[in-house]
DSSP file (Angstrom, degrees, kcal/mol; ACC not computed):
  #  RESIDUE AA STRUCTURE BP1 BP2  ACC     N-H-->O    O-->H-N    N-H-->O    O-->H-N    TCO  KAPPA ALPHA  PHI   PSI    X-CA   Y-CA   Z-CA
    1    1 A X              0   0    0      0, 0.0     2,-0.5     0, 0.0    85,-0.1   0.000 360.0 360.0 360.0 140.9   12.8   -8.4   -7.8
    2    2 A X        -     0   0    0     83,-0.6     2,-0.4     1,-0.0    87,-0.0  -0.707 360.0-118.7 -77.7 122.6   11.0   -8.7   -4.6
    3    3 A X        -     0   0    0     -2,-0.5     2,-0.5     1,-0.1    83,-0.1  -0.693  18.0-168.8 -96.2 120.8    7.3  -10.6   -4.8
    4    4 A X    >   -     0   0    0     -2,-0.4     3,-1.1    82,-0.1     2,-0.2  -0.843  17.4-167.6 -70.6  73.8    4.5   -8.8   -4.0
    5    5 A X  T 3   +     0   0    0     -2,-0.5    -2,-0.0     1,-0.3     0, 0.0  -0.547  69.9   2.1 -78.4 137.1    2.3  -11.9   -4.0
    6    6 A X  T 3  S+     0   0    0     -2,-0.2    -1,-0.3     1,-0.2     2,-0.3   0.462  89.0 139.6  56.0  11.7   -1.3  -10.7   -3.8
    7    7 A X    <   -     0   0    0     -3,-1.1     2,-0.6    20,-0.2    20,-0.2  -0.629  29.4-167.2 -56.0 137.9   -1.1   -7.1   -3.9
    8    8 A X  E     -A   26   0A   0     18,-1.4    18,-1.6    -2,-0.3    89,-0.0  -0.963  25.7-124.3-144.4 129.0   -3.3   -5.0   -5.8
    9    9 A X  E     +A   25   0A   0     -2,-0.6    16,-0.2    16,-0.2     3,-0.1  -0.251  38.5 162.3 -44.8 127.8   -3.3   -1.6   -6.7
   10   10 A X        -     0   0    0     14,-0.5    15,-0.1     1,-0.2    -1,-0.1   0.345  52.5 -22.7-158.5  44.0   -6.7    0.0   -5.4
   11   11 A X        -     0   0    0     13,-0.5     2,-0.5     2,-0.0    13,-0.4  -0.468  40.4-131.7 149.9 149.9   -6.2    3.6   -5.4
   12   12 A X        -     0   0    0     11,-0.2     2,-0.4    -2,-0.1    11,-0.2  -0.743   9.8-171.6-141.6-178.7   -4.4    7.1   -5.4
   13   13 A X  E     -E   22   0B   0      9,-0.7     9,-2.6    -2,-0.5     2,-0.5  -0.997  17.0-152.2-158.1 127.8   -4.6   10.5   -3.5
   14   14 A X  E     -E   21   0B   0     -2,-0.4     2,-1.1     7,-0.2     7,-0.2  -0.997  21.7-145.3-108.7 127.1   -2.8   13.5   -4.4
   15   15 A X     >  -     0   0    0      5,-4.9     4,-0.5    -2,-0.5     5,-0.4  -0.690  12.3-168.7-106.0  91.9   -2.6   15.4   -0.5
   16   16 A X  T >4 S+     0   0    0     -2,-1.1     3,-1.9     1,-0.3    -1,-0.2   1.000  82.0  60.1 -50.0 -57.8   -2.9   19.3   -1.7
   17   17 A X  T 34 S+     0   0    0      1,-0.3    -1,-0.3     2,-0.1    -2,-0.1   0.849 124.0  18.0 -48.2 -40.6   -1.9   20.2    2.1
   18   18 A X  T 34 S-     0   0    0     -3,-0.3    -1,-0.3     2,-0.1    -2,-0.2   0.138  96.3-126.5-126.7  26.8    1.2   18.6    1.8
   19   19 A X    <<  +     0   0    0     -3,-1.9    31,-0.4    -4,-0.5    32,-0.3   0.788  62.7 146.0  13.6  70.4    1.8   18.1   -1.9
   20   20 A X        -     0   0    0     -5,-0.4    -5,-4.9    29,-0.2     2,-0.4  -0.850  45.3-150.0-116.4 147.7    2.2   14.4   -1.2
   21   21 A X  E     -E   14   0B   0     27,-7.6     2,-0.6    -2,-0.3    27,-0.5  -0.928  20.5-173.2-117.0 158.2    1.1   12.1   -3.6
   22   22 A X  E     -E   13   0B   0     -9,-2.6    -9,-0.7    -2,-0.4     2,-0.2  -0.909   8.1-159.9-141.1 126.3   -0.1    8.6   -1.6
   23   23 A X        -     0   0    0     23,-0.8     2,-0.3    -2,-0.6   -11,-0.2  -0.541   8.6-150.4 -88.0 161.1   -1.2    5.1   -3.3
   24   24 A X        +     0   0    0    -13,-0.4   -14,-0.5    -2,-0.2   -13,-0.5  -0.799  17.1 179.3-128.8 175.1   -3.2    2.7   -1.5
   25   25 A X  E     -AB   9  44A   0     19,-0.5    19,-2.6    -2,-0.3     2,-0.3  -0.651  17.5-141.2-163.6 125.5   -2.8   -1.4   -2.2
   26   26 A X  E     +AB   8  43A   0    -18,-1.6   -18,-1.4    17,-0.2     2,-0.4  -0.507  26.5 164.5 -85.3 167.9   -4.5   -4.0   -0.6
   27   27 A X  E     - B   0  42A   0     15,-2.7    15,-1.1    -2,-0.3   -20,-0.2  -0.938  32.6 -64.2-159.3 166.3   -3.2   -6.8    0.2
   28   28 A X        -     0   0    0     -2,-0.4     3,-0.4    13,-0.2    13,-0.2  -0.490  41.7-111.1 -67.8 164.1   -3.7  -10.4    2.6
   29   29 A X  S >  S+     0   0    0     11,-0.3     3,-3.6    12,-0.2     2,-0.9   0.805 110.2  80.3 -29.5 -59.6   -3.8  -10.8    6.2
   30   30 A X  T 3  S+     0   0    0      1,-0.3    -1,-0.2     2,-0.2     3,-0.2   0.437  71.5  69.7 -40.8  -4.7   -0.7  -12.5    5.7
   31   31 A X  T 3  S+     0   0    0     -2,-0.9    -1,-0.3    -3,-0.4    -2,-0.1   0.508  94.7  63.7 -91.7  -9.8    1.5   -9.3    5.4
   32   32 A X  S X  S-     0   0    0     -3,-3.6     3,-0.8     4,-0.1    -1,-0.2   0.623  94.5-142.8-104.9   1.0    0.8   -8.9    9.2
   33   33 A X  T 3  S-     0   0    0     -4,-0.3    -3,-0.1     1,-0.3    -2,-0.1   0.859  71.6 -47.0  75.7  49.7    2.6  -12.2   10.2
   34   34 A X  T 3  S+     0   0    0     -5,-0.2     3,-0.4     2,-0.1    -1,-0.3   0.631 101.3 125.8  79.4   9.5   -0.2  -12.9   13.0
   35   35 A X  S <  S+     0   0    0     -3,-0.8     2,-0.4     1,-0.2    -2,-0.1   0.916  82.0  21.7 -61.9 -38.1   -0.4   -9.5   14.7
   36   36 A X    >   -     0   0    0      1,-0.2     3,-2.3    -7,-0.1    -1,-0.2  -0.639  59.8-177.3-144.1  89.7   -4.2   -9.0   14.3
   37   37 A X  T 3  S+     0   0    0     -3,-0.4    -1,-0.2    -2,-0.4    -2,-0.1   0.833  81.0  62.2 -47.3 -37.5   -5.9  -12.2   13.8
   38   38 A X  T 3  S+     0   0    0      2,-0.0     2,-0.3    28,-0.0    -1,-0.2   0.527  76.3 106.9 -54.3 -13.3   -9.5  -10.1   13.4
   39   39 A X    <   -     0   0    0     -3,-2.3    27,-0.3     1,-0.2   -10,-0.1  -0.680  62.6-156.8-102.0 139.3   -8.3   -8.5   10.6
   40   40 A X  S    S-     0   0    0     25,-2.6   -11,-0.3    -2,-0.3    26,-0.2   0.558  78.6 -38.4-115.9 -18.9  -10.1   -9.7    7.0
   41   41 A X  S    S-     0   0    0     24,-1.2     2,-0.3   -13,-0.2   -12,-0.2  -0.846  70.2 -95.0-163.4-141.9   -6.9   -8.4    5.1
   42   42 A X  E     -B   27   0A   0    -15,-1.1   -15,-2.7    -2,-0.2     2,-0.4  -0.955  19.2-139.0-147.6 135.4   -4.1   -5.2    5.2
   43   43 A X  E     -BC  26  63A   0     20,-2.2    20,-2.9    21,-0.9     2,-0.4  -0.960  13.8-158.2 -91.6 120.7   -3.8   -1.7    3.4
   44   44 A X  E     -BC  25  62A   0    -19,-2.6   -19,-0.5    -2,-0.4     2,-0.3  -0.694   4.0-163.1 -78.3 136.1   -0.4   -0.5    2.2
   45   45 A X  E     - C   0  61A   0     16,-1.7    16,-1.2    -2,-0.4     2,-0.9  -0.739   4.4-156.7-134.9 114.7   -0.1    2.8    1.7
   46   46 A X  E     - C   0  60A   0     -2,-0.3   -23,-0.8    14,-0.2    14,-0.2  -0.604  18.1-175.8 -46.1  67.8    2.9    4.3   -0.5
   47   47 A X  E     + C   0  59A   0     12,-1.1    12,-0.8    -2,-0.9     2,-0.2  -0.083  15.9 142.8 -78.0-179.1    3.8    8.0    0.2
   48   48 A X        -     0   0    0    -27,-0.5   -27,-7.6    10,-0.2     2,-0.6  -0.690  53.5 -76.4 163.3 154.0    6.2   10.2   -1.4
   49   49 A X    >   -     0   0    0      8,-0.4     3,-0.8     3,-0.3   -29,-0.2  -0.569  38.7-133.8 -75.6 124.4    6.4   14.1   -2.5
   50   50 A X  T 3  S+     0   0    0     -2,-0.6     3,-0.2   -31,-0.4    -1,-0.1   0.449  95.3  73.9 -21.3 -43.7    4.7   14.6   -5.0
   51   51 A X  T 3  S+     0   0    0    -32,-0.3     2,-0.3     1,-0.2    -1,-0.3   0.886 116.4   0.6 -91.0 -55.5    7.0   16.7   -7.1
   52   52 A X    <   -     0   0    0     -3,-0.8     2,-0.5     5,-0.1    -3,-0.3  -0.831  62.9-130.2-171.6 150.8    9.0   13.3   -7.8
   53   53 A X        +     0   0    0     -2,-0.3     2,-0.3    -3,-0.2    -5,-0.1  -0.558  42.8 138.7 -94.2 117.6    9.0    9.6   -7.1
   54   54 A X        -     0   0    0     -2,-0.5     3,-0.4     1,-0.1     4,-0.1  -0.866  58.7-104.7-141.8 171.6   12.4    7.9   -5.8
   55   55 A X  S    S+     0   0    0     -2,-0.3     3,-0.3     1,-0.3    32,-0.1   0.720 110.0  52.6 -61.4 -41.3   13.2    5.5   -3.4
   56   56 A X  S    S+     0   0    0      1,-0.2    -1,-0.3     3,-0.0    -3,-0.0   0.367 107.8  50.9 -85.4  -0.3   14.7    7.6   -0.6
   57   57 A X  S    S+     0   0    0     -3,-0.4    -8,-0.4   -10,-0.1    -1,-0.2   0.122  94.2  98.9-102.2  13.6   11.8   10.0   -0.4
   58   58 A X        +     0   0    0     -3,-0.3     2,-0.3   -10,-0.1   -10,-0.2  -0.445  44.7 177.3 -81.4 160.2    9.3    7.2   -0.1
   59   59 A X  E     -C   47   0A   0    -12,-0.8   -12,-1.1    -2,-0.1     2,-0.6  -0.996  13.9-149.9-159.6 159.5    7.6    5.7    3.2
   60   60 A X  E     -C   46   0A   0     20,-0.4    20,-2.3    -2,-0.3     2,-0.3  -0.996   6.9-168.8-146.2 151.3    4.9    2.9    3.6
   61   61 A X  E     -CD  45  79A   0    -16,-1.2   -16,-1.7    -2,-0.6     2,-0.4  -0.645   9.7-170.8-123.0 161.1    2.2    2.5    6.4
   62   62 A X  E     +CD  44  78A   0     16,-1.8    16,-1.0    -2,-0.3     2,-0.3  -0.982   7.1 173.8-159.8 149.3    0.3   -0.6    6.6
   63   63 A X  E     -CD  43  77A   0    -20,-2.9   -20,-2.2    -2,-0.4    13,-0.2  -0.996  32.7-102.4-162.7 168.7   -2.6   -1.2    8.7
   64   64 A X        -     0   0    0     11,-1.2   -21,-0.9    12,-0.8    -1,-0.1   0.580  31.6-157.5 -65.6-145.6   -5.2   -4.0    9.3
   65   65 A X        -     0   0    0    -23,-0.2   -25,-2.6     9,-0.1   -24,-1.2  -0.173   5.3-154.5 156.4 119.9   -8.6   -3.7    7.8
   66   66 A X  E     -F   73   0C   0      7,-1.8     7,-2.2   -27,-0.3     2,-0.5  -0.875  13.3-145.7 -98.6 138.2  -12.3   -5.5    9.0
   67   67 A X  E     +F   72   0C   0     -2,-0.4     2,-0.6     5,-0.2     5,-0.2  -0.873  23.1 171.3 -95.1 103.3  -15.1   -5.9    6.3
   68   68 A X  E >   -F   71   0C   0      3,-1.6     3,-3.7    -2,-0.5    -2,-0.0  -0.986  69.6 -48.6-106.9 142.7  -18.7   -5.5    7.9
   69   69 A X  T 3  S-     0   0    0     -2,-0.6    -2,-0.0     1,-0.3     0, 0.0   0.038 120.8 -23.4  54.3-142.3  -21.1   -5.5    5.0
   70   70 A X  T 3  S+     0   0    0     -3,-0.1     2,-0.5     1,-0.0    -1,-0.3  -0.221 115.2  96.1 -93.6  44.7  -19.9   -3.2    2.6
   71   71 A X  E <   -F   68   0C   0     -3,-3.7    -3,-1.6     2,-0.0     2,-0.4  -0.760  51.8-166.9-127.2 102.6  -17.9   -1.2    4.6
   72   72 A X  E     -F   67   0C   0     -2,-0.5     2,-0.3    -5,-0.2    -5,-0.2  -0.842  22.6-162.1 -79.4 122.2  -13.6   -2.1    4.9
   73   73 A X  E     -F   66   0C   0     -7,-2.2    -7,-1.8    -2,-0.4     2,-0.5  -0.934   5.7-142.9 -95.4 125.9  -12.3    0.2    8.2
   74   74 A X        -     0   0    0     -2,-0.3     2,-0.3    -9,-0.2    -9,-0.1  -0.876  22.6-179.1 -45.4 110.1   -8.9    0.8    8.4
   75   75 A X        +     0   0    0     -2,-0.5   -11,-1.2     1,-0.4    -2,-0.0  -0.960  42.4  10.6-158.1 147.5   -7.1    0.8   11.5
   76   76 A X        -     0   0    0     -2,-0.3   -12,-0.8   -13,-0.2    -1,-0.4   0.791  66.5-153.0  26.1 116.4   -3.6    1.3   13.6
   77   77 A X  E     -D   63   0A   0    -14,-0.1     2,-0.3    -3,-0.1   -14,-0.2  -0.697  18.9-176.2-102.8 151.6   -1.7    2.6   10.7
   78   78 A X  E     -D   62   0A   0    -16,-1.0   -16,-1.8    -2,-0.3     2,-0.3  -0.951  34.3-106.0-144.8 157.8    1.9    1.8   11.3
   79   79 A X  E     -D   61   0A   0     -2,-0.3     2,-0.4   -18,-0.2   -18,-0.3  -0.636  39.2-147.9 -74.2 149.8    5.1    2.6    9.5
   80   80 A X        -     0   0    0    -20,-2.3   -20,-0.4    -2,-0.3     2,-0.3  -0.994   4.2-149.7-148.1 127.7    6.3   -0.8    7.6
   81   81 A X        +     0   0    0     -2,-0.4     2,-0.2   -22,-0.1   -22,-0.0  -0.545  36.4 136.1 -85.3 143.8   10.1   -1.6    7.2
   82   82 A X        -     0   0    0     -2,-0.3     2,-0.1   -22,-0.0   -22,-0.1  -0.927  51.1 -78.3-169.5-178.6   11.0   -3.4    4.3
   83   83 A X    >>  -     0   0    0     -2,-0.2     3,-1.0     1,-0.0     4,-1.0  -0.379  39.8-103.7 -62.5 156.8   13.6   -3.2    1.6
   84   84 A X  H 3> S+     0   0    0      1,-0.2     4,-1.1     2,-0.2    -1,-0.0   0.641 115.0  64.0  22.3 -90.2   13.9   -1.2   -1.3
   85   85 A X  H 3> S+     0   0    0      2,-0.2     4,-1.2     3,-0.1   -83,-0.6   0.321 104.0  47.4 -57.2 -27.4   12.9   -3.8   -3.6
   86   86 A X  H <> S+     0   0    0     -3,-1.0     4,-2.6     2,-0.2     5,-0.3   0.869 108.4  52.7-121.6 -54.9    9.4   -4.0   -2.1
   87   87 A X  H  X S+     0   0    0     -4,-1.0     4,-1.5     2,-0.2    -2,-0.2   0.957 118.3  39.1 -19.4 -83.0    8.8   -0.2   -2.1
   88   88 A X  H  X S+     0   0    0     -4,-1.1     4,-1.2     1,-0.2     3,-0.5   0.930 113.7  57.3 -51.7 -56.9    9.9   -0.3   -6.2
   89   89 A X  H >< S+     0   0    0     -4,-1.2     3,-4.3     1,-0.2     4,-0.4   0.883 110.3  42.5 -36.3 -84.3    8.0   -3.4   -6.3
   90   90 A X  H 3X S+     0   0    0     -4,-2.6     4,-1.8     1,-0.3    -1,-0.2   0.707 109.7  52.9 -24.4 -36.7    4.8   -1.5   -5.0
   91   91 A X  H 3< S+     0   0    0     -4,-1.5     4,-0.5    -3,-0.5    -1,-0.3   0.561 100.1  62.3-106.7   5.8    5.1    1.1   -6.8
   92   92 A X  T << S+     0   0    0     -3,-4.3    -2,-0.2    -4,-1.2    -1,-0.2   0.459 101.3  55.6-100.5  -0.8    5.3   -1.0  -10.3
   93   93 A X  T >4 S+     0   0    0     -4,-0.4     3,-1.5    -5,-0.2    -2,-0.2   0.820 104.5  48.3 -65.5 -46.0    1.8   -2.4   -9.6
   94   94 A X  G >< S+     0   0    0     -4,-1.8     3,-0.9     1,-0.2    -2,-0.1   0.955 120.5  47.7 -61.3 -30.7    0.2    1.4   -9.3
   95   95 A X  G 3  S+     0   0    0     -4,-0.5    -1,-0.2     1,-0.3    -2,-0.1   0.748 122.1  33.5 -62.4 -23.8    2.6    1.8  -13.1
   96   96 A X  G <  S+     0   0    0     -3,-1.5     2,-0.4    -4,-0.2     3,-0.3  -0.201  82.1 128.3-118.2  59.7    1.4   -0.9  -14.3
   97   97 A X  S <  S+     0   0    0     -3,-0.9   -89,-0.0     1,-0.2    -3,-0.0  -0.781  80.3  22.9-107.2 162.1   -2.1   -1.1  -13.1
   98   98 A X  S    S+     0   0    0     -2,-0.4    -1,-0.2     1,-0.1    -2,-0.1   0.181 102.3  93.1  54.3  -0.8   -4.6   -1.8  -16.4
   99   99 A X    >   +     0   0    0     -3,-0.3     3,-1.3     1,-0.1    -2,-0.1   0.484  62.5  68.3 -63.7 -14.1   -1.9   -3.3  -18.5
  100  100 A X  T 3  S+     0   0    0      1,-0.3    -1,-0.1    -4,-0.3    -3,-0.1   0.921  99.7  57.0 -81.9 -29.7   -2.2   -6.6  -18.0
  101  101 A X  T 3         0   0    0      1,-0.3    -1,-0.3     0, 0.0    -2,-0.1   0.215 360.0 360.0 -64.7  -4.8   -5.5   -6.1  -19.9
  102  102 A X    <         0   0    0     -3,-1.3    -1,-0.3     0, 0.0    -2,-0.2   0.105 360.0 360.0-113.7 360.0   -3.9   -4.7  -22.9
């Protein structure tokens, strides 16, 4: 299995226009390998149609994120290549998210 070290589940979106369903995870700065030193960590986001969840109909964005106060901004959303394994990975924190606690 591929490790998703530091990821955390930290939200989910069903997109009516485009019956897409989309997960969010944050995650470190380190997932951007030095692209955007400014940035205080990265957002994954996990799309896929809604109707059902597979590996080939899946896509992931990532983008940077700055903390001022209490405000995290998002910025230059990008498509992120990866395997498979990291996609399924991802998408068994949002399955397993409030289990560990049981």
């Amino acid at each position: 299995m591929t490790e998703v070290k530091d990821i955390v589940f930290e939200d989910h979106w069903y997109n009516v226009d485009c019956d897409e369903t989309e997960i969010y995870f944050e995650a470190p700065v380190s997932y951007l390998d030095g692209k955007y030193p400014e940035a205080d960590g990265c957002t994954f986001v996990l799309r896929y149609p809604s109707k059902e969840w597979n590996l080939k109909n899946s896509v992931i964005e990532i983008s940077p994120f700055e903390i001022d106060g209490y405000i995290q901004s998002d910025y230059d959303w990008s498509f992120y290549l990866c395997d498979p394994e990291f996609k399924q990975a991802l998408y068994d924190i949002y399955e397993n998210r409030g289990k560990e606690n049981s």
